[in-house]
C-alpha positions in Angstrom: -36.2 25.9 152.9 -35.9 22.1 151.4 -32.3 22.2 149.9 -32.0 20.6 146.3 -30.1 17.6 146.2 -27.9 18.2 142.6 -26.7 14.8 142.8 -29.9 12.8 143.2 -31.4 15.3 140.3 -28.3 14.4 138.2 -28.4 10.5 138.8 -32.1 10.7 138.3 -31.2 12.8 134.5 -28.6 10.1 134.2 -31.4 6.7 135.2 -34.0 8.8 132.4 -31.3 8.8 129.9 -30.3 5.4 130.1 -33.6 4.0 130.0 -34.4 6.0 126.6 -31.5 5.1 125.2 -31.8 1.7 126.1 -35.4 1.1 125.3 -34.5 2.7 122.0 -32.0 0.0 121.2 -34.0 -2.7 122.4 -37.0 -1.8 120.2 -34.8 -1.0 117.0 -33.5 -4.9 117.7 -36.6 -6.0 117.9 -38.1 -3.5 114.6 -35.9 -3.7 112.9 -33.9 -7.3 112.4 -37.0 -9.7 114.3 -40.2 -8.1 112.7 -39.5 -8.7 109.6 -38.6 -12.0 109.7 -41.3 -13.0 112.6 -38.6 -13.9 114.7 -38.2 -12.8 118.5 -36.6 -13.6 121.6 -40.1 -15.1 123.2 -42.3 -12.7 125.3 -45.0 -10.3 124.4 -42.6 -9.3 121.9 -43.1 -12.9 120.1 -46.9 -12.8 120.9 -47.3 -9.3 119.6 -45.6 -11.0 115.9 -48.1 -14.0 116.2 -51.9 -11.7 116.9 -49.9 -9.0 114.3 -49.9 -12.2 111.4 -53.3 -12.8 111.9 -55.7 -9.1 112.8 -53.1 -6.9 110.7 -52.9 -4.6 113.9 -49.2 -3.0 114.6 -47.1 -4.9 116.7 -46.3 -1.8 118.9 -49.6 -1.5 119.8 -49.9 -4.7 120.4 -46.9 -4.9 122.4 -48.8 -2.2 124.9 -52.0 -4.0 124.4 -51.2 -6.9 125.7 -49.0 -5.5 128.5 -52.0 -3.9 130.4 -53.1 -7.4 131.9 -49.4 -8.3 133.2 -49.4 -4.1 134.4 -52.7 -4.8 136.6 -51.4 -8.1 137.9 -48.2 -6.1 138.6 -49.8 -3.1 140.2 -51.6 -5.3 142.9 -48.6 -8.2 143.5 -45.1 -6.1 143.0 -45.2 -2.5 144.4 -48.8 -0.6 143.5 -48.1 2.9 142.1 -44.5 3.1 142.5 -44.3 -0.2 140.1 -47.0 0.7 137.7 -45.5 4.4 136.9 -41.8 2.8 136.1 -43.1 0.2 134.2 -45.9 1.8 132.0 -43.3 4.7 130.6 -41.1 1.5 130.2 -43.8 0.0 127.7 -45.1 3.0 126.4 -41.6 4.0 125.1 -41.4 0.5 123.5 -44.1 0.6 121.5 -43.8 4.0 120.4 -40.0 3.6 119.2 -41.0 0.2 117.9 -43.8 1.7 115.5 -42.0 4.9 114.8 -38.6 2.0 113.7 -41.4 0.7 111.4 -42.8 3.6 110.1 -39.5 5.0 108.8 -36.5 2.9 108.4 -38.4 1.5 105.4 -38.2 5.3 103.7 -34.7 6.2 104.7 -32.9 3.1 104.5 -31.4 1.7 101.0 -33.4 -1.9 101.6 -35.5 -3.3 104.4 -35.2 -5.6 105.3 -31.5 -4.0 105.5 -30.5 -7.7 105.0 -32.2 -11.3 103.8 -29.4 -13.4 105.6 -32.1 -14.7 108.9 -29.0 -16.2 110.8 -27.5 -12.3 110.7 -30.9 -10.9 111.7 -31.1 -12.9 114.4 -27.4 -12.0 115.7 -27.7 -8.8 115.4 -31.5 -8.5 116.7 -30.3 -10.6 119.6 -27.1 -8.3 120.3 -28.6 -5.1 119.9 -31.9 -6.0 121.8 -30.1 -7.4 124.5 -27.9 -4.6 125.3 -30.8 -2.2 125.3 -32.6 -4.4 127.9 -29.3 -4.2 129.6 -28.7 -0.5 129.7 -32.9 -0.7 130.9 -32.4 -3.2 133.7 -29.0 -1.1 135.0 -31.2 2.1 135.4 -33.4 -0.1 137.7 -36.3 -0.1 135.0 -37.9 -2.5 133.3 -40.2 -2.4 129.6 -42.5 -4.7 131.1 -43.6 -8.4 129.1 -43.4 -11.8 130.9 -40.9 -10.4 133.5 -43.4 -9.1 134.9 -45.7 -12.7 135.4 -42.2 -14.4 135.9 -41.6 -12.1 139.2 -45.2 -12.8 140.3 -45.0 -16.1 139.9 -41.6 -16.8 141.5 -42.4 -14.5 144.4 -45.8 -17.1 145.3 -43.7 -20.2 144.4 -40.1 -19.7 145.1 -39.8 -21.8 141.5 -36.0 -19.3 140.2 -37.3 -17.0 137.8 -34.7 -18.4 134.9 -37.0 -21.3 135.1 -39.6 -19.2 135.4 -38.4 -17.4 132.0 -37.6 -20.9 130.0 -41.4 -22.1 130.8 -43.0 -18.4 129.5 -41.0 -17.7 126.6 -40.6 -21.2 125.4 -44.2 -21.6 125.5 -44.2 -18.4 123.0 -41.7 -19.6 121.3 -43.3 -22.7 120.7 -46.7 -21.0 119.8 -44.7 -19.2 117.1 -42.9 -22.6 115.7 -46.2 -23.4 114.9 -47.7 -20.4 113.3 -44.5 -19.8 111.3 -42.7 -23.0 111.0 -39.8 -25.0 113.2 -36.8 -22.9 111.3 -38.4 -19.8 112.7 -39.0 -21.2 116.5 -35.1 -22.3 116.0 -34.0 -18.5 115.2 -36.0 -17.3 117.9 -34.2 -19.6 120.6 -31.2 -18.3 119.6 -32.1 -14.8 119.9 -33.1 -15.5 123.2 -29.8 -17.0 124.0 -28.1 -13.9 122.5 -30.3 -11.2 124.2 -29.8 -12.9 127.8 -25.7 -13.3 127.1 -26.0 -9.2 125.4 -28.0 -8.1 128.1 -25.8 -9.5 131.2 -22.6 -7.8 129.6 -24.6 -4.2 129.0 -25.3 -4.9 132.9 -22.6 -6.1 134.5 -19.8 -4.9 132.4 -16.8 -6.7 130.5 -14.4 -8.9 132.9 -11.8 -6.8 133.6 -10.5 -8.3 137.5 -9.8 -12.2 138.6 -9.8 -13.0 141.9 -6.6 -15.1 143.3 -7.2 -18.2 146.3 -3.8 -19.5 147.5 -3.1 -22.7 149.5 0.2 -21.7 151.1 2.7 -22.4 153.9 4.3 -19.4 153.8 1.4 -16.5 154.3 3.4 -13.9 156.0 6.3 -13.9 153.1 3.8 -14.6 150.7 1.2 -11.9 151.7 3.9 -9.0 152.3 5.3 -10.1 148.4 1.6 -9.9 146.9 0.7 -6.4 148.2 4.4 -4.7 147.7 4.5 -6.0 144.5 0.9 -5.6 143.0 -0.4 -2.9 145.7 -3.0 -4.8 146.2 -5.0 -6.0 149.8 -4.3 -9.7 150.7 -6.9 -11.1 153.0 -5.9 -14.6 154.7 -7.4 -17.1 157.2 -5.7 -20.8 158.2 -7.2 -23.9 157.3 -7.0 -27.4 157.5 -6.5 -29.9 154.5 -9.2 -32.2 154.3 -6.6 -35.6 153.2 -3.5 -34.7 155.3 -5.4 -32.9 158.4 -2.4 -30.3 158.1 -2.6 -26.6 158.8 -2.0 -24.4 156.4 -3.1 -21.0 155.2 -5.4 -19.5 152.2 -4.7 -16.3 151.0 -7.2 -14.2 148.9 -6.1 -11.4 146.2 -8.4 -9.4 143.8 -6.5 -7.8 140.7 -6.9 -6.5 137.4 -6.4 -9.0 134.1 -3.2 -7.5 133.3 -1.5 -8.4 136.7 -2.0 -12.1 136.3 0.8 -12.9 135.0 2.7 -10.9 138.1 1.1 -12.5 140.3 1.8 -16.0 139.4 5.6 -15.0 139.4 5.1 -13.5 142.7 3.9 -16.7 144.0 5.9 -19.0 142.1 9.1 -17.2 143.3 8.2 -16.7 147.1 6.5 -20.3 147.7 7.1 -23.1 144.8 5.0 -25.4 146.7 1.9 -23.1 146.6 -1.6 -24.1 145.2 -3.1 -21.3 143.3 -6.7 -21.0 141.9 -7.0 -17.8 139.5 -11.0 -17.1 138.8 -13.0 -14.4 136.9 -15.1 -11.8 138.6 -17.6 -9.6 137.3 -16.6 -6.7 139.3 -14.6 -5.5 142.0 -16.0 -2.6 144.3 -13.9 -1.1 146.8 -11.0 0.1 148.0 -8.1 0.3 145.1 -10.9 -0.5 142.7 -14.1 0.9 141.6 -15.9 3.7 144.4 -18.9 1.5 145.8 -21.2 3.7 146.1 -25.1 4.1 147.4 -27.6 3.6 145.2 -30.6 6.6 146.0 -33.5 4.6 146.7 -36.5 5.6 143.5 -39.8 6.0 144.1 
């Protein structure tokens, strides 16, 4: 008999729940502070606001509506069945929880719009969108839109899909400058720019480690101070300066934000002539730091 495999059903529980929370924030962002104000961060979202102003129809069912072209065009270019099951509960979700935002925050909340400050609206829409489409891209989903044609269309002409992103949802941005006026179009850039910078911190994480390179001529003192005194791995190769032609050695040392200022006494004390570079890092995966682990493969 097949054995059950707790831990794939658990990260699977834990992928589901991520995506609904996170689809959930990044429709009430959008429902909440962009509706009202037609203001969006570009894609279908923006489109769905611009058809919505002129046939009356909701913009959640819009937002599906005009998904199903970019689903077909996914199905056959980016992974068949497998893609078009991920990414259809993606959008479903999004419009649902965007129409349901509409329906009743009007009724329950003391004012809606909950506030007529547009630069706020667009802060907070931004924010709050952009972590949910954070939390939505960690669980190795997507809620569909232009991401969808900017994949395609980066996959048949190698053009980098930020590009790719800038062309597609500045074009909607655009479209909706002129259906709503310049101001609006100049909100809806900088919701854009919020929701990328929300949505990279919701993935990535907050900066927590800086990474250490040090130009040295005393490695082996050096190296045996660095991990006694932080406990942390020192990885070193020799190399040659480019304007003197001398040898000398670069040492390599990942640690946490609070051991900085450690490590630069460490350094200063054991070589005063030392050249050091002190960098951030998004993460650090490994030994004496977060478990890297194996991602189960979905689908």
């Amino acid at each position: 008999m097949r054995r059950i495999n707790l831990g794939a059903i658990w990260a699977e529980f834990v992928n589901l729940f991520l995506i609904t929370v996170g689809i959930a924030l990044a429709a009430a962002g959008y429902a909440i502070f962009q509706v009202p104000f037609n203001i969006s961060a570009g894609g279908i979202g923006g489109l769905s606001i611009v058809v919505n102003h002129f046939t009356g129809v909701s913009v959640g069912l819009l937002y599906g509506l005009l998904n199903v072209p970019l689903l077909v065009l996914g199905f056959y270019q980016l992974g068949r069945w497998r893609f078009l099951m991920r990414t259809l509960v993606g959008v479903a979700l999004f419009s649902l929880f965007t129409d349901l935002f509409l329906l009743y925050v009007p009724h329950f909340a003391p004012a809606f719009p909950i506030t007529q400050d547009r630069l706020l609206t667009t802060i907070y829409g931004g924010i709050v969108g952009g972590i949910g489409g954070g939390l939505i891209y960690r669980a190795g989903a997507t809620a569909g839109g232009t991401g969808i044609l900017g994949r395609v269309i980066q996959l048949r002409t190698g053009v980098p899909l930020s590009q790719v992103y800038l062309y597609t949802d500045g074009l909607i941005v655009v479209t909706m400058g002129i259906v709503f006026g310049w101001e609006i179009a100049l909100y809806s850039m900088l919701a854009l720019f919020l929701n990328g910078l929300a949505s990279d911190y919701a993935l990535e994480g907050p900066s927590s480690v800086r990474t250490a390179m040090i130009v040295t001529d005393r490695p082996d003192a050096l190296t045996t101070a660095l991990m006694e005194g932080l406990a942390r791995g020192v990885s070193r190769w020799p190399i040659q300066g480019g304007y003197t032609g001398q040898t000398r050695h670069m040492l390599l040392c990942t640690v946490y934000r609070p051991q900085v200022q450690e490590l630069k006494r460490i350094v200063a004390e054991t070589d005063e002539q030392a050249f050091l570079v002190i960098g951030d890092a998004h993460q650090a995966l490994g030994a004496g730091f977060v478990p890297l682990k194996r991602r189960r493969r979905r689908g």
